[in-house]
N, C-alpha and C positions, 0 to 999 in steps of 0.2 A: 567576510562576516559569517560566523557561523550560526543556521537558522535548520532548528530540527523538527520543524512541524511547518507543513504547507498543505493548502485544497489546492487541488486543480481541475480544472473543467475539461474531459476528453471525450472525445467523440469519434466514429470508426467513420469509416467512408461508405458513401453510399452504393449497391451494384449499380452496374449499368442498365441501362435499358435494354431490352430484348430488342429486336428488327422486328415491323412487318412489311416484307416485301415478298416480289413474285419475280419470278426468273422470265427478265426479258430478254430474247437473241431471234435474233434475223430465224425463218424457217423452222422455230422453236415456238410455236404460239401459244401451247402449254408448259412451259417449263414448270412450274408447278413453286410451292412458296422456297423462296432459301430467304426467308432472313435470320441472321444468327444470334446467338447468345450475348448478353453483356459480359463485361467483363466483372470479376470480385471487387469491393471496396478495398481499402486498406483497413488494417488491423492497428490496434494502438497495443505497441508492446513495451516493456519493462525491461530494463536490463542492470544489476547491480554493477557497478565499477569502482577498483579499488581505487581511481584517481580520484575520485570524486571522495571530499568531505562532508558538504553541508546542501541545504535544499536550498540557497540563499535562488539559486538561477530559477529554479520553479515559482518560487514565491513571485519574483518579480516577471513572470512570463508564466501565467496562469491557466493557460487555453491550449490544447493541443485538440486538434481536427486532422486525420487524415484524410489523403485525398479519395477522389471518387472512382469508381472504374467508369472506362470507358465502353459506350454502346453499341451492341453489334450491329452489323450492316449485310446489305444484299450478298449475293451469293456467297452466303453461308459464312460469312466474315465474324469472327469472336473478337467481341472488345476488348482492348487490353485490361488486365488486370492493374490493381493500383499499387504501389510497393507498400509495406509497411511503416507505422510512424515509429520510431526508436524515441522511450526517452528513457536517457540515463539518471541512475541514483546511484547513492553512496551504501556500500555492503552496512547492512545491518536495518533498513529501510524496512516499515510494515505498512502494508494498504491496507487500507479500509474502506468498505461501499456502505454506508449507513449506520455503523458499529461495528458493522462484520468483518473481520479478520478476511482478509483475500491472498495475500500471499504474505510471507517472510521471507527477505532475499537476504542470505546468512552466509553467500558465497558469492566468489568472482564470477562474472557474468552468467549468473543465475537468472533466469529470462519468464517472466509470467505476460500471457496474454490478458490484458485490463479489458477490451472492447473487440471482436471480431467483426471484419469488416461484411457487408450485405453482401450475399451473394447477389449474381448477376442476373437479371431478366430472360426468360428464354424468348428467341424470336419464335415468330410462325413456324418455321421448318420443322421444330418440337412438336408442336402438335396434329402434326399431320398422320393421317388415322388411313385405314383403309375403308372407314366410315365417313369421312370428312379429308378429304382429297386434297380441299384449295383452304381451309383454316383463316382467317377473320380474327385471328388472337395471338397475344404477345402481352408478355409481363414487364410490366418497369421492374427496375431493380430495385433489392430488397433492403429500404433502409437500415441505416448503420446504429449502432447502440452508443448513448451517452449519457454519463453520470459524474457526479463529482464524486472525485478518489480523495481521501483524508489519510495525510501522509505522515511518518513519526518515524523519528531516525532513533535507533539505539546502537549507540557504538559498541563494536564488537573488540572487546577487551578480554585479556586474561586475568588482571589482576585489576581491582581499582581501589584508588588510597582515596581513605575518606578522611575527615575530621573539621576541627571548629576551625574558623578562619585563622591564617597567619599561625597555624600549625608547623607548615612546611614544608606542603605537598608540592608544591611548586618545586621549591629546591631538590628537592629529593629526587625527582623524577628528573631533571637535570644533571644531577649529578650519574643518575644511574645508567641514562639513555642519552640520544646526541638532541632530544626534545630542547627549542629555547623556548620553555615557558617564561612571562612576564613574573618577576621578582621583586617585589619591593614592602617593605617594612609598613603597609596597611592593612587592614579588613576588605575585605574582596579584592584583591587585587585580581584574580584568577576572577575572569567573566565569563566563560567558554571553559569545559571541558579541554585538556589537553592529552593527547598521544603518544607514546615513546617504547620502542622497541630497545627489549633488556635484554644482551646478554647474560652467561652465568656458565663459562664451564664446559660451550662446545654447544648451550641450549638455552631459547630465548622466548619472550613471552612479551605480552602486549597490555602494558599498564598505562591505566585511565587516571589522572589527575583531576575528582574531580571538584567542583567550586564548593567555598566551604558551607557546612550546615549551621544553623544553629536554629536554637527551638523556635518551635511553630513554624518551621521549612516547611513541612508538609501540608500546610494550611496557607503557603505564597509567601510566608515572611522571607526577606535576603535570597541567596541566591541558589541554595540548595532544592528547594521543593521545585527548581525548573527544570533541573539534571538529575535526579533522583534516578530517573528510568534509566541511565545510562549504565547504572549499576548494577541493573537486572541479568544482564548477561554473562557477568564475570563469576569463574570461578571460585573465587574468594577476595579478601579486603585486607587490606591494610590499613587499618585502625591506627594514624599517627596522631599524638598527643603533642601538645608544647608542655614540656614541664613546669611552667608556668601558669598555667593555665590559661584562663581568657576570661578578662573584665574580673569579675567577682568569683567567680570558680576557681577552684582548682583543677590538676590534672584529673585525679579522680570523676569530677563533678560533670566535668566536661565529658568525658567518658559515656557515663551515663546517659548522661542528655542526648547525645548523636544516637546511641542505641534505642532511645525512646524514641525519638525520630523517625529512624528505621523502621522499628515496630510500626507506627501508627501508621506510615505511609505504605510497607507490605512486611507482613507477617515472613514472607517466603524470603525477601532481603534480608529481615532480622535473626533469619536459621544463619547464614552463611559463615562459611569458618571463617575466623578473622583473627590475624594476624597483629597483636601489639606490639605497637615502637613508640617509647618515650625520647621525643627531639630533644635539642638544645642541653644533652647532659655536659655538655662544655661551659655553661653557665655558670655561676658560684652556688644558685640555691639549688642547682637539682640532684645534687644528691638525697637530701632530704625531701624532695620531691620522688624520689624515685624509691626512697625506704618506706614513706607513706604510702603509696601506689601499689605495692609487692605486698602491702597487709588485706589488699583485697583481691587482688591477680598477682599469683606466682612467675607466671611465665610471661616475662615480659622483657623488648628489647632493646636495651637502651643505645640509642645512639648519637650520633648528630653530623646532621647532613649538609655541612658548612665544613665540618672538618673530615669528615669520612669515617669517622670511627664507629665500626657496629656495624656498619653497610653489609659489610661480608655476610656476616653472620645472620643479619636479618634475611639475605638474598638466599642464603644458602635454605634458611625454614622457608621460604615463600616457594625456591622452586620444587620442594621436597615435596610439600602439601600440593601443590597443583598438580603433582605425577599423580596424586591419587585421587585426588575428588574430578571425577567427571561433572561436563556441563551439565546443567540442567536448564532447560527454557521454562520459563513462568509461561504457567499455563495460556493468558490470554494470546500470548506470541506463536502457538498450535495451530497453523493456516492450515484449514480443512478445507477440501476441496468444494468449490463451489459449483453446482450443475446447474443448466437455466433450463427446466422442462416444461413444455407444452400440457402439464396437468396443473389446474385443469385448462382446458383449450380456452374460456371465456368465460365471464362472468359478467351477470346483467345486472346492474346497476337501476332502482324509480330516481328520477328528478324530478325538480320542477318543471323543465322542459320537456320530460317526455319520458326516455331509456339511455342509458350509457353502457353500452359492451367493452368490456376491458379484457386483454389477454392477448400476450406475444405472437398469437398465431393468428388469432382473427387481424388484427391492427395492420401486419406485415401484409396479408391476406389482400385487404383491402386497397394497401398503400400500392402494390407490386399491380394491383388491375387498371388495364388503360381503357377509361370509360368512357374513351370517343368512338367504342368499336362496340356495337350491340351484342355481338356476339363474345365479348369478354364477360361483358355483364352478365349478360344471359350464364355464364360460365361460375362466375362468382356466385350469382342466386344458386344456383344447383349447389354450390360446395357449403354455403351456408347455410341450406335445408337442410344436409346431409348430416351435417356435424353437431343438428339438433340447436341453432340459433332460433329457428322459427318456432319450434313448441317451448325453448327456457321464454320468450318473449309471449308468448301466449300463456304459458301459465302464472308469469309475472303482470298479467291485464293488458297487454298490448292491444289493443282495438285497431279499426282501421283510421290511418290519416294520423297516426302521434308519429311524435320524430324522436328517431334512433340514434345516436350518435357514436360511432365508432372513430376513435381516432380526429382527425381533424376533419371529418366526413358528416355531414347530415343526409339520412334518408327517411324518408315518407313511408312508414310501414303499412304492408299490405300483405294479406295472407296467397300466399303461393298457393297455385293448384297443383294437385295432385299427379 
């Protein structure tokens, strides 16, 4: 089934816990602290793959968690780190974190990191000072990041043939490539986007067949305005008509109508050069379909893709014009680098309940401290003074006895002494 939009829920893995231990040995009564480092979380990474067609596997497996690192231990032992979570997409994939653009993978295993995994806790042995000898402190490890990613496939094609249904896109792109698109003599027959690598001459291109438009697509009518996007990438169109027209239209009319479409649904679509082909000139009336058609576009190619005739020569203008128009990506698919920085470090929040501190450094800060050990705490107060929490909370009316809440943390504010 092909499905080109999915959320998924990902989340990195958490570090490990730091050690706190003291080096115990026969004759050795001060060994002094070794407990070691945890190990890193996992990371949740991206990988495009041309095997891959559709999001249908993420859709229905929604949840990626990598694992955690492991916690270091006594003499000086580093917890193992945790591997990576690999999830693969189909080339042409864009994420998104809340509207924002995060990456565009437009090639074969093109790899973006979604969530970096926590680094790992330091044990005691870290903090041993020539001021503090025997250390009382160790960090948990540094929770992992998670957010829902909003996913949107746009097939990466050379060439995509558009028009109103039961045109003939279908046949066409079968006839030209080894593609078995579905064929059959109704209106949407084509439900899905289809694929088909063209040769031409010793050189070959990647045309999009795609479902047909008709007006008010752009506004969810039929099947167009769901595949629209797929047509953003390609260098040019193949605009196929039936000489017939469709329902009450003519070829002409019809014409039109798909280009209004276009227009209304992106301006930067409706630039692209396009290539016209009148189908079915094997029919009785299209001759005179095609004299009427030539009084408002000159250049146009008649064919038909049942018998082959014109193929050539329509193949021959498509691969001429794609030597020359380079791609251009629609600007929203420009994945700007995204930086996560500690500016500012926190920010203080009145509630009804008291204070809320929000900010990646204090949060982590907080989570990474083991508050069964007085002298962590004591270690925490100090770095919280420091970083100027105590006077944003005092000049925000913090009194003594309200409650602060940092992350999933309640404290009883009290002013530090000097």
């Amino acid at each position: 089934m092909f499905i080109d939009k999915a959320q998924i829920f990902i989340k990195s893995g958490k570090g490990g816990d730091g050690c706190l231990s003291f080096h115990r040995e026969k004759f050795k009564p001060y060994g002094g602290p070794d407990g070691g480092n945890g190990g890193r979380g996992g990371s949740v990474v991206m990988i495009a793959d041309y095997n891959l067609t559709t999001l249908l596997d993420l859709r229905k497996n929604p949840h990626y968690t990598a694992k955690n690192g492991e916690q270091g231990s006594g003499n000086n032992c580093v917890g193992k780190s945790a591997g990576d979570l690999i999830i693969k997409v189909p080339i042409g994939t864009i994420v998104r974190r809340e509207g924002s653009v995060i990456a565009d993978l437009t090639k074969n295993n093109q790899t973006v990191i979604l969530a970096n995994g926590g680094r790992g806790g330091r044990g005691n042995a870290s903090f041993k000072s020539s001021r503090n000898t025997a250390p009382r402190i160790n960090e948990k490890g540094q929770p992992g990041e998670e957010w829902v990613a909003e996913l949107e496939l746009k097939l990466i094609a050379d060439v995509g043939i558009i028009g109103y249904p039961n045109a003939g896109k279908s046949t066409l792109l079968s006839v030209i490539s080894a593609a078995k698109p579905k064929v059959a003599d109704y209106p949407f027959t084509t439900l899905v986007p289809n694929l088909g690598v063209v040769g031409f001459h010793g050189k070959s291109l990647v045309f999009a067949d795609i479902p047909g438009l008709i007006e008010g697509a752009h506004q969810g009518k039929g099947l167009g305005g769901e595949f629209l996007r797929h047509i953003e990438r390609t260098k040019l169109l193949i605009h196929l008509i039936d000489s017939c027209g469709y329902g009450q239209k003519d070829a002409y009319a019809t014409f039109l109508a798909v280009n209004k479409e276009l227009e209304q649904y992106s301006p930067q679509i409706a630039f692209k050069k396009q290539i016209i082909a009148l189908n079915k000139i094997d029919l009785p009336d299209s001759v005179e379909s095609l004299k009427s058609f030539k009084r408002h576009r000159k250049k146009v190619f008649p064919i038909s893709a049942v018998t082959g005739k014109g193929i050539k020569e329509l193949l021959a203008e498509v691969f001429k014009e794609s030597a020359r128009i380079k791609p251009v990506l629609i600007q929203d698919d420009v994945a700007k680098p995204v930086y996560y920085k500690y500016t500012p470090a926190f920010e203080v929040h009145k509630s009804e309940e008291g204070f809320v501190i929000t900010g990646r450094k204090v949060t982590d800060l907080v989570e990474m401290t083991n508050f069964s050990e007085q002298e962590s705490v004591d270690r925490l107060q100090k770095i919280l003074k420091s970083i100027g929490i105590e006077k944003s909370l005092s000049d925000h009316g913090a009194v003594h006895g309200d409650i602060v809440k940092v992350g999933k943390y309640e404290f009883t504010y009290e002013k530090l002494s000097k």
